[in-house]
PDB file of N, CA, C, O and CB in Angstrom:
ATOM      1  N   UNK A   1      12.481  -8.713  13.516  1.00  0.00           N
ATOM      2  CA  UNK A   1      11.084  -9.048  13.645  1.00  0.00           C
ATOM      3  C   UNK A   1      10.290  -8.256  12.616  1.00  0.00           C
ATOM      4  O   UNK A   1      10.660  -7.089  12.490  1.00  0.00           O
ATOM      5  CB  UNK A   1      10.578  -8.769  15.075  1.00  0.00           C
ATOM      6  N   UNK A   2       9.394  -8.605  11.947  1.00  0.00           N
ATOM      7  CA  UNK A   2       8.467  -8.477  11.134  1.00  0.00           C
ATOM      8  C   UNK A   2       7.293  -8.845  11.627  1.00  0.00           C
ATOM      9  O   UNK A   2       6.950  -9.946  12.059  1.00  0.00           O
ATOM     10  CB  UNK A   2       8.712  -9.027  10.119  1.00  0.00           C
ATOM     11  N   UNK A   3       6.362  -7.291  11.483  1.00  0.00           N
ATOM     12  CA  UNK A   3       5.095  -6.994  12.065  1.00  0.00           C
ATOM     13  C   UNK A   3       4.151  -6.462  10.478  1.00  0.00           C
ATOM     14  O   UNK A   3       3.243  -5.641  10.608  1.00  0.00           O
ATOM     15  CB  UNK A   3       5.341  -5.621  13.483  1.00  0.00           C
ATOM     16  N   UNK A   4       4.347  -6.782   9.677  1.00  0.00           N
ATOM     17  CA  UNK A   4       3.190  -5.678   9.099  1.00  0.00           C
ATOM     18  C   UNK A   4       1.933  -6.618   8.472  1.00  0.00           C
ATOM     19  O   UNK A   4       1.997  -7.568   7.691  1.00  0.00           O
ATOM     20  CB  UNK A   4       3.933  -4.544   7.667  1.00  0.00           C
ATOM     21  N   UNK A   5       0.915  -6.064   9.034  1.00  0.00           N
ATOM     22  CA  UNK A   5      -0.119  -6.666   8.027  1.00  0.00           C
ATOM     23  C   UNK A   5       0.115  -7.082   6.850  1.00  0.00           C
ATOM     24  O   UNK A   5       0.881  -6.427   6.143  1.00  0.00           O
ATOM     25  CB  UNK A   5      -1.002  -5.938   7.759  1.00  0.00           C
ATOM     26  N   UNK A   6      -0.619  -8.522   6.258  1.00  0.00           N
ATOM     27  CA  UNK A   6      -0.755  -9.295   5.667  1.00  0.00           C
ATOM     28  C   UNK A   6      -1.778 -10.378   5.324  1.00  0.00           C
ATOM     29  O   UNK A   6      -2.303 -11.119   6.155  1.00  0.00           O
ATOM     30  CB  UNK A   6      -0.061  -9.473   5.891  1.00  0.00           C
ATOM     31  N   UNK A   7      -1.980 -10.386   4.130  1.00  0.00           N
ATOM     32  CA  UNK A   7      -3.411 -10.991   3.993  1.00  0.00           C
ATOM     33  C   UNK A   7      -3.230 -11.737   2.403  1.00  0.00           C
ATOM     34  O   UNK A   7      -2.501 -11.231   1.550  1.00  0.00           O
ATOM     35  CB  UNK A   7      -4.823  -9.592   4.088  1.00  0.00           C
ATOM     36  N   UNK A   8      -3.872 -12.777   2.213  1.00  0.00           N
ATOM     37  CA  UNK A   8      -4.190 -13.787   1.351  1.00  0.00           C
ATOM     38  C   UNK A   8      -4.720 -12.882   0.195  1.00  0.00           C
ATOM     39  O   UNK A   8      -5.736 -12.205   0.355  1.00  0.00           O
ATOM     40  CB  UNK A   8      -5.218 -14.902   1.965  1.00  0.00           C
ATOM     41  N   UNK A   9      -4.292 -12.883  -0.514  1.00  0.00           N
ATOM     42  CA  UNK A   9      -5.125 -12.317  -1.937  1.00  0.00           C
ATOM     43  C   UNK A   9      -5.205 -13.383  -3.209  1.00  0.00           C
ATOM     44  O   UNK A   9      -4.419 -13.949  -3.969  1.00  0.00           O
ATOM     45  CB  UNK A   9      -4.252 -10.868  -2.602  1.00  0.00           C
ATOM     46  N   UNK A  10      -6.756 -13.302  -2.955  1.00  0.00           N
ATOM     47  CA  UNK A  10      -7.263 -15.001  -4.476  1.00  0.00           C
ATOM     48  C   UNK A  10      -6.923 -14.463  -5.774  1.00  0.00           C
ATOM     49  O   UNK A  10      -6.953 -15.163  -6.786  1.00  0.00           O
ATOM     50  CB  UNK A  10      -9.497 -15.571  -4.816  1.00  0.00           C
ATOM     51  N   UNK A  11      -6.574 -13.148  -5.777  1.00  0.00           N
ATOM     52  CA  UNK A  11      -6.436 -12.751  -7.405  1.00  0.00           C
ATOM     53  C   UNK A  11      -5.069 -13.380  -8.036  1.00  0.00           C
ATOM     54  O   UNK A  11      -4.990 -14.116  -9.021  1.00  0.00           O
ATOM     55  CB  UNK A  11      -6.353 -10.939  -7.621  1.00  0.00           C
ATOM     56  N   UNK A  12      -4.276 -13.016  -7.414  1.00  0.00           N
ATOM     57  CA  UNK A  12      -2.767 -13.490  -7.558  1.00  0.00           C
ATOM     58  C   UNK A  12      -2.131 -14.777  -6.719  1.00  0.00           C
ATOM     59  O   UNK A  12      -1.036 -15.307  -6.908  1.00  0.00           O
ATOM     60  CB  UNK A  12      -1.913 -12.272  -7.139  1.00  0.00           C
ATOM     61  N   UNK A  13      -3.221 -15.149  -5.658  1.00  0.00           N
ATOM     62  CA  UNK A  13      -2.817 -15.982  -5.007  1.00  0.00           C
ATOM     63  C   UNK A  13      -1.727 -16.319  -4.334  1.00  0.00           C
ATOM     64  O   UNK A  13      -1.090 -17.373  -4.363  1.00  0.00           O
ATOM     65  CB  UNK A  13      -2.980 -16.527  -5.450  1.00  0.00           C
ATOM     66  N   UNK A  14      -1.505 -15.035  -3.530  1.00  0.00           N
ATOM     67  CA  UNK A  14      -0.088 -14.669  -3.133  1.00  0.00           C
ATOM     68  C   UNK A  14      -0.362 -14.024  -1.619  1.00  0.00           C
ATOM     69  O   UNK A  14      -1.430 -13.453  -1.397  1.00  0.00           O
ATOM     70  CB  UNK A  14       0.691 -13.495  -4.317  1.00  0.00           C
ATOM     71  N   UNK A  15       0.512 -14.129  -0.741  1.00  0.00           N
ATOM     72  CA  UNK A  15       0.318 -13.202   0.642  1.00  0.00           C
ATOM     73  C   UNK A  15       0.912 -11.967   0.052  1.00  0.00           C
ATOM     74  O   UNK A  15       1.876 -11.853  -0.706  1.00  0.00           O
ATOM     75  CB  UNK A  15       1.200 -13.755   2.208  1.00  0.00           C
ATOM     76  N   UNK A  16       0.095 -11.039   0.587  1.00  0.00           N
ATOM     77  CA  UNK A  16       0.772  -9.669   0.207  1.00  0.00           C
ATOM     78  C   UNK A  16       0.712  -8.788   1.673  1.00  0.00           C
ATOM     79  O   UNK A  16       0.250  -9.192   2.740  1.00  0.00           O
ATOM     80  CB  UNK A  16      -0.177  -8.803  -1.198  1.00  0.00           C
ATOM     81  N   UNK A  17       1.425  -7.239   1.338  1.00  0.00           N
ATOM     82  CA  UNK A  17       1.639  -6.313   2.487  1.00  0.00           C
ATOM     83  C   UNK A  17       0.640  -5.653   2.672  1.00  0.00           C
ATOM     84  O   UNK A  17       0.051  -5.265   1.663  1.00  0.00           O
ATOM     85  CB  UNK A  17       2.643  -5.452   2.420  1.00  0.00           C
ATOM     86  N   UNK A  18       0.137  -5.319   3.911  1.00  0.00           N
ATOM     87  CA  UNK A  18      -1.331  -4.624   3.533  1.00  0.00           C
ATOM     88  C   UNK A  18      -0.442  -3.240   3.997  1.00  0.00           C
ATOM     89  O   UNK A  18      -1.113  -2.238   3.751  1.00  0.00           O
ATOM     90  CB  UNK A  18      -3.138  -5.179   4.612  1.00  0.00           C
ATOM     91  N   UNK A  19       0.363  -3.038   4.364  1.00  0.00           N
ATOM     92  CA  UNK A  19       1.015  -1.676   4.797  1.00  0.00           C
ATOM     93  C   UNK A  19       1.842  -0.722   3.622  1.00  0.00           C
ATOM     94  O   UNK A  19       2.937  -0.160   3.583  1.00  0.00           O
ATOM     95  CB  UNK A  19       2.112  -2.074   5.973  1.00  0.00           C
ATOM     96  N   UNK A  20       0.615  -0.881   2.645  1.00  0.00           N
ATOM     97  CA  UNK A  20       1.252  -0.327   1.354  1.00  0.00           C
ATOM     98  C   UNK A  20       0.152   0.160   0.086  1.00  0.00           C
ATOM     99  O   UNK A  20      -0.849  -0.551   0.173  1.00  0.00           O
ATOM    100  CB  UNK A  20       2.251  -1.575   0.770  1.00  0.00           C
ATOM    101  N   UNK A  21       0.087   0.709  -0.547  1.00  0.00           N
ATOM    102  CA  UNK A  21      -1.007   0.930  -1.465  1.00  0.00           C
ATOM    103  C   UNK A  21      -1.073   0.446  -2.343  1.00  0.00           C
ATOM    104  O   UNK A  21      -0.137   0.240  -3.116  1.00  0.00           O
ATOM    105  CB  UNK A  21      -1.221   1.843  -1.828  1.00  0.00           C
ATOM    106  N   UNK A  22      -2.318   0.090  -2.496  1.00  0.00           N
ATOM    107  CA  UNK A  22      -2.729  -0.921  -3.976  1.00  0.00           C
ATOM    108  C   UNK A  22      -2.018  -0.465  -4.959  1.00  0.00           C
ATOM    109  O   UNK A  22      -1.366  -1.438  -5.338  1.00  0.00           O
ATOM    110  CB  UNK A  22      -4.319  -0.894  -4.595  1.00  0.00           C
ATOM    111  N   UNK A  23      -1.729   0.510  -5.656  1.00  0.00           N
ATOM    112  CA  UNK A  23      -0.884   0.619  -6.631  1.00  0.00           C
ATOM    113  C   UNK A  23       0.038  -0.288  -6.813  1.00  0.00           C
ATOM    114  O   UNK A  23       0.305  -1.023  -7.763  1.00  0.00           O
ATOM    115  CB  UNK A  23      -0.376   1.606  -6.582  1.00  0.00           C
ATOM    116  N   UNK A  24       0.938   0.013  -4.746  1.00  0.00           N
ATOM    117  CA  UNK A  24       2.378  -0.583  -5.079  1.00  0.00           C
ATOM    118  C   UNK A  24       2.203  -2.284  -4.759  1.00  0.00           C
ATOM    119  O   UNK A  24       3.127  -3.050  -5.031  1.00  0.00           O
ATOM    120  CB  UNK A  24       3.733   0.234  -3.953  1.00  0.00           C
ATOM    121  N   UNK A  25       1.152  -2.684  -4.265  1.00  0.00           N
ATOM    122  CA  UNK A  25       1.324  -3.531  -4.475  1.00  0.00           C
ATOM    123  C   UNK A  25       0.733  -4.470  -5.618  1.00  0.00           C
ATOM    124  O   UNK A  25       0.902  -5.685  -5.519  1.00  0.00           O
ATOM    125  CB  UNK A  25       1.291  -3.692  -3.591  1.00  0.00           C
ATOM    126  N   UNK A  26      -0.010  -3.888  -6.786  1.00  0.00           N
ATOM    127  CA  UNK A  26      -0.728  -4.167  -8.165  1.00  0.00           C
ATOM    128  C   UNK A  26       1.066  -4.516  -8.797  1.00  0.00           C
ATOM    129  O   UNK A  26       1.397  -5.580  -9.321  1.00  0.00           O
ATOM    130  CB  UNK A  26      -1.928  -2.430  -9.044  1.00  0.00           C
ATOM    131  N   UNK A  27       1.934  -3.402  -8.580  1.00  0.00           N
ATOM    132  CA  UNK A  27       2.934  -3.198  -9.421  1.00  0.00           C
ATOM    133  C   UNK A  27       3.863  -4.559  -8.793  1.00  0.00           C
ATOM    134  O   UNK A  27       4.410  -5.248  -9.654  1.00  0.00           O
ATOM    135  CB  UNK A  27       3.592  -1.525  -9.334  1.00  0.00           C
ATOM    136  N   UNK A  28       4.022  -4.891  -7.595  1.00  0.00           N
ATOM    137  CA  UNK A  28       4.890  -5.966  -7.041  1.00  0.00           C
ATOM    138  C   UNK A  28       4.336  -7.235  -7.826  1.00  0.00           C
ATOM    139  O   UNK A  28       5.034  -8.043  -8.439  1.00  0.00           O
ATOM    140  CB  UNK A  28       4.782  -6.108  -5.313  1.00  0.00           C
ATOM    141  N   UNK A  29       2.939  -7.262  -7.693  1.00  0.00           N
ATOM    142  CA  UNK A  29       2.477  -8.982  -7.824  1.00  0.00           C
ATOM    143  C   UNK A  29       2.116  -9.165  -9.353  1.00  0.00           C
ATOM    144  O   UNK A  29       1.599 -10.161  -9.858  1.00  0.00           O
ATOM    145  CB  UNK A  29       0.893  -9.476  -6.759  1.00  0.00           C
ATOM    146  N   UNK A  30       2.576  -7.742 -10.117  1.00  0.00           N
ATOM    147  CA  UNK A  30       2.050  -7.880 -11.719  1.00  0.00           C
ATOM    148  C   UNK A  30       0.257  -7.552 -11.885  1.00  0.00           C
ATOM    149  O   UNK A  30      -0.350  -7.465 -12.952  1.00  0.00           O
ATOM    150  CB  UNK A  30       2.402  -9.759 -12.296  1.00  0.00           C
ATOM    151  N   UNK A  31      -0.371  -7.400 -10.368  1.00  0.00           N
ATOM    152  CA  UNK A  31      -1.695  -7.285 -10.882  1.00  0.00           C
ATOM    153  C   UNK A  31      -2.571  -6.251 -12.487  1.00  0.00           C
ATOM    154  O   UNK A  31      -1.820  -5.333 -12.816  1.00  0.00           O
ATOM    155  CB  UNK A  31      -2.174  -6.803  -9.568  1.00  0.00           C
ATOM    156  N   UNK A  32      -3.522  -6.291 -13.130  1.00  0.00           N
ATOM    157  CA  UNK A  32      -3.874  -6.144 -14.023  1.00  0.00           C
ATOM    158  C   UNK A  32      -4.685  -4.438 -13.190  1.00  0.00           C
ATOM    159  O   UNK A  32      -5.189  -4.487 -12.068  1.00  0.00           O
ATOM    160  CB  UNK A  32      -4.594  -7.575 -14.700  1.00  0.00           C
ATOM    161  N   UNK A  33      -4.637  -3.128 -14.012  1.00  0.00           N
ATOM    162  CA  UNK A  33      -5.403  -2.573 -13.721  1.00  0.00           C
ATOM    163  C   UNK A  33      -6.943  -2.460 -13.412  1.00  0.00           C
ATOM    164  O   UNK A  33      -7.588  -1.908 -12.521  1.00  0.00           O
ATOM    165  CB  UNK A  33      -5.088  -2.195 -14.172  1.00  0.00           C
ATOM    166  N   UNK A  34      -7.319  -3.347 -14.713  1.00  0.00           N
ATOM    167  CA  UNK A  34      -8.805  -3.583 -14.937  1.00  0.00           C
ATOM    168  C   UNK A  34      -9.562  -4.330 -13.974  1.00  0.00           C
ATOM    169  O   UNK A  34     -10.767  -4.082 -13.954  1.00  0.00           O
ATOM    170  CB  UNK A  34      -9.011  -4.247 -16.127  1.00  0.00           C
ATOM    171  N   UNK A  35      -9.033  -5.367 -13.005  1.00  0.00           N
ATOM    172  CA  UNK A  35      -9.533  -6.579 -11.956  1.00  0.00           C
ATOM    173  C   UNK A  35      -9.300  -5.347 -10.586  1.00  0.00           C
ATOM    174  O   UNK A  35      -8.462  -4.474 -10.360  1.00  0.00           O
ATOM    175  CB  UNK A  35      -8.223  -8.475 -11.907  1.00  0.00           C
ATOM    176  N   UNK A  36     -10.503  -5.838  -9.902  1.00  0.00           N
ATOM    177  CA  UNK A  36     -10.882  -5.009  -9.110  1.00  0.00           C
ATOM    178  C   UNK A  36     -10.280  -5.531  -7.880  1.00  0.00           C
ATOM    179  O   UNK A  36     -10.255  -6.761  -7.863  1.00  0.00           O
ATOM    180  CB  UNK A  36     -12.257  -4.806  -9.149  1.00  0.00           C
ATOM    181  N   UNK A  37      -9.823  -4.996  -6.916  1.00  0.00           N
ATOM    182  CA  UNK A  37      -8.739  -5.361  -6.335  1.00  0.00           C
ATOM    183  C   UNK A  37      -9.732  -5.719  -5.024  1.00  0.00           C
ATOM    184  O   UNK A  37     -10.525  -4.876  -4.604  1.00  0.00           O
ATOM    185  CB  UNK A  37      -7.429  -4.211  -6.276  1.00  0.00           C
ATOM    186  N   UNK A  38      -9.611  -7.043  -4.425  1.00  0.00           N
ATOM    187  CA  UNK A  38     -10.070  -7.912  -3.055  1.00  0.00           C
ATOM    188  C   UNK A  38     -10.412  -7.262  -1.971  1.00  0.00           C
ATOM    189  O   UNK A  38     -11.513  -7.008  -1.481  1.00  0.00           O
ATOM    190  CB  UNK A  38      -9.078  -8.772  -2.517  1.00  0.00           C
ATOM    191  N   UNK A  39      -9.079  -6.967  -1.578  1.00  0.00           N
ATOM    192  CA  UNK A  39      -8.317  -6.051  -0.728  1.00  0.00           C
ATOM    193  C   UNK A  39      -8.034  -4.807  -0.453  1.00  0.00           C
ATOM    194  O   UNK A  39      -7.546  -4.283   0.549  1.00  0.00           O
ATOM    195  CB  UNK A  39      -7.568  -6.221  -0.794  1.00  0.00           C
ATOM    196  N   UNK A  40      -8.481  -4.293  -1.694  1.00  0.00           N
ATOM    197  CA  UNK A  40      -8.778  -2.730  -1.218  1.00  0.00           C
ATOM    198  C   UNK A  40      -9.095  -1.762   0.008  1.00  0.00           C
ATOM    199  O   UNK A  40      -8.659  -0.698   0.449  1.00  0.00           O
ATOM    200  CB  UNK A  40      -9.624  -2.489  -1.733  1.00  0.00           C
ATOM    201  N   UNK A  41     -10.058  -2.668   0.317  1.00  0.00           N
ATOM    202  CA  UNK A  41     -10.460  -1.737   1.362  1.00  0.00           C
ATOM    203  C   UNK A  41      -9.225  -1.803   2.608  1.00  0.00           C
ATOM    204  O   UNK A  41      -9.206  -0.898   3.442  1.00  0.00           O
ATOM    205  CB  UNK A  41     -12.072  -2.218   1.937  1.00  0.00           C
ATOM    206  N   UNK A  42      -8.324  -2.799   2.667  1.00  0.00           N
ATOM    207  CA  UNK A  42      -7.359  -3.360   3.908  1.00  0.00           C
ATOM    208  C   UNK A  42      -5.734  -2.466   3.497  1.00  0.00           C
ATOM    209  O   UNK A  42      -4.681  -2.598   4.121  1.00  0.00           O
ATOM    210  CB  UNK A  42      -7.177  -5.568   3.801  1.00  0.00           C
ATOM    211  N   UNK A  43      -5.943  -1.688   2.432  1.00  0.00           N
ATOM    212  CA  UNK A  43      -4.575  -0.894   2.348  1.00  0.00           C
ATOM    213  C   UNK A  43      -4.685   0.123   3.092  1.00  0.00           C
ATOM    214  O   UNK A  43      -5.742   0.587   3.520  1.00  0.00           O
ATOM    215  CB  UNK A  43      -4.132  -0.405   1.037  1.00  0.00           C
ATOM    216  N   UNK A  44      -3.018   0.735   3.388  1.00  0.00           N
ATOM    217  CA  UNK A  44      -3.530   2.145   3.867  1.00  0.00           C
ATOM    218  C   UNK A  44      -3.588   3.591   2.494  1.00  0.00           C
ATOM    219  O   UNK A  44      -4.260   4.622   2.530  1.00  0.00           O
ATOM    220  CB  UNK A  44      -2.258   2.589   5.266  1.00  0.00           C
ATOM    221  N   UNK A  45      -3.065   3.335   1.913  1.00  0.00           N
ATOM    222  CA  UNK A  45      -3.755   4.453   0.977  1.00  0.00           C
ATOM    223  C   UNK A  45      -2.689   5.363   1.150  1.00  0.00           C
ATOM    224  O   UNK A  45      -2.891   6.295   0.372  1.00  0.00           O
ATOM    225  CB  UNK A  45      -5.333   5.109   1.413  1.00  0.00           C
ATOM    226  N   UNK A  46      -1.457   5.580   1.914  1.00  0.00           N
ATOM    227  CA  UNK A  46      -0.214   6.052   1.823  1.00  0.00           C
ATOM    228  C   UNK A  46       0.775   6.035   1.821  1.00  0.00           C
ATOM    229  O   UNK A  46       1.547   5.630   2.691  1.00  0.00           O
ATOM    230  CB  UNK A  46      -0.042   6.381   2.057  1.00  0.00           C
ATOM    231  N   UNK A  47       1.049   6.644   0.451  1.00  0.00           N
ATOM    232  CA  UNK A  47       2.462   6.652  -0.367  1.00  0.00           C
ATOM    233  C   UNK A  47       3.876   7.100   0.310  1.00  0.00           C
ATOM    234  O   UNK A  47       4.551   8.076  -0.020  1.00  0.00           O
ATOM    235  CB  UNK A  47       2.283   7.646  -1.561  1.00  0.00           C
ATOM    236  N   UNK A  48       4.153   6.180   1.306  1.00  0.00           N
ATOM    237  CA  UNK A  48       5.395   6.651   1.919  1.00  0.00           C
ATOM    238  C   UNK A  48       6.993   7.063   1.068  1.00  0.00           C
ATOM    239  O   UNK A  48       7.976   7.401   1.726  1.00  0.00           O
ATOM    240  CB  UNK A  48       5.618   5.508   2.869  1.00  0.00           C
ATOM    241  N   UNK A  49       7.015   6.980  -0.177  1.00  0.00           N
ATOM    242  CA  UNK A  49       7.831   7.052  -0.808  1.00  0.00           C
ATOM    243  C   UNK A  49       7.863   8.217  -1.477  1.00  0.00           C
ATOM    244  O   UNK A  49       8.745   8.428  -2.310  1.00  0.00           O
ATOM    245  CB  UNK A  49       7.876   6.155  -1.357  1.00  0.00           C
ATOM    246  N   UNK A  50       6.907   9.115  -1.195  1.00  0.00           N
ATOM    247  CA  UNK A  50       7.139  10.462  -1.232  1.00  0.00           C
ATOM    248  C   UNK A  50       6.429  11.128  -0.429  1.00  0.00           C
ATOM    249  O   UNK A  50       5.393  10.696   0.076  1.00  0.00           O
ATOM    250  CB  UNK A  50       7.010  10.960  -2.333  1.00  0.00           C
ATOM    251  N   UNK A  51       7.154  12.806  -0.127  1.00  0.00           N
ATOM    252  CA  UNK A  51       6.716  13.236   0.786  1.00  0.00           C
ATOM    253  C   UNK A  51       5.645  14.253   0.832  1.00  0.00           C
ATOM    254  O   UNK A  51       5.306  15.058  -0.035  1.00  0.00           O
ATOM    255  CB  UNK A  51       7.575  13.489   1.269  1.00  0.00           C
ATOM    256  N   UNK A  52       5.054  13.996   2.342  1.00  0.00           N
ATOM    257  CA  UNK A  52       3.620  13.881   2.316  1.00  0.00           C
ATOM    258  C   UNK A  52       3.790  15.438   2.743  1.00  0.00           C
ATOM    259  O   UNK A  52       4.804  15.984   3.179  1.00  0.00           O
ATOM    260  CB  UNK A  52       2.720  12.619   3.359  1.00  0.00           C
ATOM    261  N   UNK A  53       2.155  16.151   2.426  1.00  0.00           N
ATOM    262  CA  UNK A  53       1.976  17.624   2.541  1.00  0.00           C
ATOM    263  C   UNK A  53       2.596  18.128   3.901  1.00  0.00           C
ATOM    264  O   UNK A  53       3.522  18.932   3.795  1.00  0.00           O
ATOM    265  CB  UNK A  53       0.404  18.004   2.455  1.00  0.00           C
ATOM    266  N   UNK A  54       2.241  17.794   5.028  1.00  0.00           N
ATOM    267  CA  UNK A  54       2.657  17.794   6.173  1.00  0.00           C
ATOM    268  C   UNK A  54       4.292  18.100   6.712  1.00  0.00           C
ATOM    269  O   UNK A  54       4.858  18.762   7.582  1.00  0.00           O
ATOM    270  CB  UNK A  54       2.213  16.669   6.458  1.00  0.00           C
ATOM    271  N   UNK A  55       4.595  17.278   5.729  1.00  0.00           N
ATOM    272  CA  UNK A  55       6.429  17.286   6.546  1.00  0.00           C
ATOM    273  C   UNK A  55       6.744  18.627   5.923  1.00  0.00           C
ATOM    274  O   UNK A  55       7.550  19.149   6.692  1.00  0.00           O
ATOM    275  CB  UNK A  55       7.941  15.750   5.915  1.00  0.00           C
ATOM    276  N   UNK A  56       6.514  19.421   4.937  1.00  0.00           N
ATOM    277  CA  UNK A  56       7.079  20.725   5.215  1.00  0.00           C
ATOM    278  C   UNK A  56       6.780  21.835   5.781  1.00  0.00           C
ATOM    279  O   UNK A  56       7.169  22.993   5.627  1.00  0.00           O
ATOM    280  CB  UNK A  56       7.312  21.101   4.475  1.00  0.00           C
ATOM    281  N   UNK A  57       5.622  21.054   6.836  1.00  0.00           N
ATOM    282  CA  UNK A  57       5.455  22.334   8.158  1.00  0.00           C
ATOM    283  C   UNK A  57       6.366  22.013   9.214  1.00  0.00           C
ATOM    284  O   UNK A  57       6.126  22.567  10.287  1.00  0.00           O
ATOM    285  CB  UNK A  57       3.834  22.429   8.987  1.00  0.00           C
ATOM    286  N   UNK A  58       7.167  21.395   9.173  1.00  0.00           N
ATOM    287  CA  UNK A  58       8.088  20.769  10.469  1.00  0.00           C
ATOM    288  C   UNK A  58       9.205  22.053  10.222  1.00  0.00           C
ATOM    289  O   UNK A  58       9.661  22.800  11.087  1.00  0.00           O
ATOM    290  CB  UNK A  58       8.887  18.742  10.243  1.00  0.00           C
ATOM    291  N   UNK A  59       9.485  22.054   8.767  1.00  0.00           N
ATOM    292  CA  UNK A  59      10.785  23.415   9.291  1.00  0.00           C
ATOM    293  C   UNK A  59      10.255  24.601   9.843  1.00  0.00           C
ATOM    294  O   UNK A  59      10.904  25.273  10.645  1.00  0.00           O
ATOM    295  CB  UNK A  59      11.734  24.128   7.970  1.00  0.00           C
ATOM    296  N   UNK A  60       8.857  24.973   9.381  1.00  0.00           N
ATOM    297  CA  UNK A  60       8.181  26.118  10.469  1.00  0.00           C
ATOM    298  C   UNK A  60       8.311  25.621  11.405  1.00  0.00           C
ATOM    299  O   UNK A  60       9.208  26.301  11.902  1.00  0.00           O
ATOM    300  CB  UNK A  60       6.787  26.586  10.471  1.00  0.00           C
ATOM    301  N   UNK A  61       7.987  24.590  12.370  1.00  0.00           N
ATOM    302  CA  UNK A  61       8.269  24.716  14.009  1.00  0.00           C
ATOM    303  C   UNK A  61       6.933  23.563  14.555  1.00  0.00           C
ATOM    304  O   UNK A  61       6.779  23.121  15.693  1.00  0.00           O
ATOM    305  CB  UNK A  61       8.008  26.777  14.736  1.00  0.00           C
ATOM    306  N   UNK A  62       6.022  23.264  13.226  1.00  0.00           N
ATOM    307  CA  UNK A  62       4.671  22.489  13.506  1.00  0.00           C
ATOM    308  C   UNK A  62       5.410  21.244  14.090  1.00  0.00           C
ATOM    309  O   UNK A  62       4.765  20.274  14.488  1.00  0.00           O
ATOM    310  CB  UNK A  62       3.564  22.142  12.036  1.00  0.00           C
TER     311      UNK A  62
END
């Protein structure tokens, strides 16, 4: 099963992931840096593909 947000984007005219950051998804659909992205505001803005400030308080005990 597949749950993740998704939404119509007129730039590329493509369904895309909203559970991902504009970057990665500029870089999936070929988008252009310069075109201002639709959808912006509907990403989350984190880069799960590297790790985030947080996870190295877990070996302290946080």
């Amino acid at each position: 099963m597949f749950d993740s947000p998704i939404g119509r984007c007129p730039v590329c005219g493509q369904m895309v992931l909203l559970d991902q950051t504009r970057r990665e998804c500029a870089r999936e659909h070929g988008c252009d840096k310069t075109i201002p992205c639709p959808l912006e505001q509907y990403f989350t803005g984190i880069d799960f593909s590297v790790d985030q400030p947080k996870e190295s308080l877990r070996d302290k005990g946080f």
